[in-house]
N, C-alpha and C positions, 0 to 999 in steps of 0.2 A: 742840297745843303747850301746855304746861304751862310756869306761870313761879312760881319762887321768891322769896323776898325772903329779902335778908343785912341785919340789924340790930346796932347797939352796943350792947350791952348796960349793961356795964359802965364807970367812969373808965378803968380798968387795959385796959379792951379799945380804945384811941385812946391811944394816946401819940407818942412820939420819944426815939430812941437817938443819940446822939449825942457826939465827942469837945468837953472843956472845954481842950482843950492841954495836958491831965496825964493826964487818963482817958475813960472812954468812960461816960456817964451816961444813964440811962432818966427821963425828964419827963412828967408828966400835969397838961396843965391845960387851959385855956379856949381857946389859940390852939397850935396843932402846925406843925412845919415840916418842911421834906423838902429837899434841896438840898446845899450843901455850907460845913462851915465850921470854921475854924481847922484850914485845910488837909487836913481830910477829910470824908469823906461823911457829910451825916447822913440819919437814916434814917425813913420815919415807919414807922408797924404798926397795921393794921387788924384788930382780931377781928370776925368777921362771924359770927352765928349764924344760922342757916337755917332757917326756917319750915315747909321740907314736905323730901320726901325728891331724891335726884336719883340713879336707879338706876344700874349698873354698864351697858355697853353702850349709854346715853344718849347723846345726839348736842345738846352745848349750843352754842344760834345763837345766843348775844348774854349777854353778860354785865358789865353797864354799873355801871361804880364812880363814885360821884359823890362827889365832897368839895367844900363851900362856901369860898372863898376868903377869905380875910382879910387879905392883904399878897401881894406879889409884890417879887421883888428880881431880876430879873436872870435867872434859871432857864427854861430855853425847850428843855430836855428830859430825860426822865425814863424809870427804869427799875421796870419791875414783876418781883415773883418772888411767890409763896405760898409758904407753908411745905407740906412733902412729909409731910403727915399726914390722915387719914380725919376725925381730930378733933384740930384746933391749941389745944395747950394757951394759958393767957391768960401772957403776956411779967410776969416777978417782974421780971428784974434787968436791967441792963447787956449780961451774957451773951448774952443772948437775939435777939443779932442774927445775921444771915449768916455759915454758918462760914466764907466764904471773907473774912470783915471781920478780920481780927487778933484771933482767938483766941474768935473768936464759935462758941454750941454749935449753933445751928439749920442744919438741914438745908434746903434751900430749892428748888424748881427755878425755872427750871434753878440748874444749882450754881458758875456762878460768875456776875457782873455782869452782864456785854452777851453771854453766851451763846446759841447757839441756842436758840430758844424764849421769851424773857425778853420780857414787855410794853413797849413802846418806846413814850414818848408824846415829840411835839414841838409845840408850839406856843408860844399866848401864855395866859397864868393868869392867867385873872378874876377881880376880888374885887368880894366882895359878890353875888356871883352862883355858881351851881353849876358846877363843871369834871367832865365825863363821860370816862372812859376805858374803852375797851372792854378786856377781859383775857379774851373767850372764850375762850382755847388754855389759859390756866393754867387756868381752871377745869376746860376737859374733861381736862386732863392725870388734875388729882385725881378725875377721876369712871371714866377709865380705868384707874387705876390701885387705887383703891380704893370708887370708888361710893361715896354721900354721905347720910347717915342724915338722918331730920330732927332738930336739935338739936345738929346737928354744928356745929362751928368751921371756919370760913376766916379763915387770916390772911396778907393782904397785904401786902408790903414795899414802897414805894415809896421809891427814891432818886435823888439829883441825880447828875450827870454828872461824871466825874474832869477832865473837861475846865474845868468848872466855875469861878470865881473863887473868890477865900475870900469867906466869909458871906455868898455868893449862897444864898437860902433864899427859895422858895416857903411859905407860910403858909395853913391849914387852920382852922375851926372843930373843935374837940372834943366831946369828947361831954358837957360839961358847957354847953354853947352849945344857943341853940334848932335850928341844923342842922346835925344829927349826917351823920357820913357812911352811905351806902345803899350796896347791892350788890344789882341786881335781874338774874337769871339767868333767860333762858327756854331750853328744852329740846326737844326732842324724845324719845321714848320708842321703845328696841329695838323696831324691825319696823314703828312708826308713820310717815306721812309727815309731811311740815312742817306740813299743814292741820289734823293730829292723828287722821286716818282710819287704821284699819290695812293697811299691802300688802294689794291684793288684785288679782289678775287676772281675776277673773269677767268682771267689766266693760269689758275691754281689747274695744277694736274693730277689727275683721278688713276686709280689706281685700274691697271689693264684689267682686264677679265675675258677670260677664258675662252671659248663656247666647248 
């Protein structure tokens, strides 16, 4: 089993998208939030660059996204999508959120909200402590679908529930904080087993027989 690390690199790779009650605004600073407010979703966005490679035909067991808490309001479930690229460019503008958001250009999967497939996390948001969400399915989506170089980008969308109240907002460390968010992915390799040995039947054992 081989494991990867996703790292932030960048300000611009942690931020939030978000409506101000006139427009939709892209923020970068010290504290990020995800949830929902002034009556629509906001959004956070992870860019995560990747350390080693994750081959096409890989089989990824575990892919754990960790963001440091810093407030909680209210917020007790959330939705995950990645962006449907081999290499996710780093978020300029506004734009840059789900196209199924009001006029957003990113392509996401899945491709709308609470779709098949989409990361569903429900609990309670700790602060001051680290929140784990597992998103193995989006990952192997993009390694099914394009296989994952090393130096590649992933980037994660995580948002609050339309169920939501207004300026219920979940709150994150950024990457200008001493804890940045992580994404550590382990993998299996075509033809390999979980232990990291390759298929092999040699060693299969036959059943005794008698005389």
């Amino acid at each position: 089993m081989a494991v990867v690390n996703g790292t932030i690199s960048a300000t611009a790779d942690d931020c939030q998208i978000y409506w101000t009650g006139s427009a939709w605004t892209k923020y970068d600073g010290t504290v990020l939030w995800y949830g929902k407010g002034n009556d629509k979703l906001n959004f956070g966005i992870l860019r995560f660059t990747l350390d080693a490679a994750i081959p096409l035909g890989s089989v990824v067991t575990s892919a754990s996204l960790s963001m440091y808490g810093s407030s909680s309001v209210s917020v007790t479930e959330a939705w995950l999508h990645v962006q449907d690229s081999a290499d996710a460019p780093a978020t300029v503008d506004a734009a840059d959120r789900p196209s199924w958001v009001e006029s957003g250009d990113i392509t996401t999967y899945p491709t709308t909200q609470e779709g098949a497939g989409a990361g569903h996390w429900t609990g309670t948001w700790v602060t001051a402590s680290w929140n784990s969400i597992e998103i193995a399915s989006l990952l192997q989506h993009l390694v099914d679908e394009f296989g994952l170089a090393s130096g590649a980008h992933v980037v994660v969308f995580i948002s609050g529930d339309t169920t939501e109240g207004t300026s219920d907002e979940n709150g994150w460390e950024g990457y200008e904080s001493a804890n940045k968010a992580t994404l550590i992915i382990s993998y299996t390799a075509a033809g390999q087993q979980p232990g990291g040995g390759a298929a092999d039947n040699r060693f299969r054992f036959r059943p005794s027989q008698r005389v």
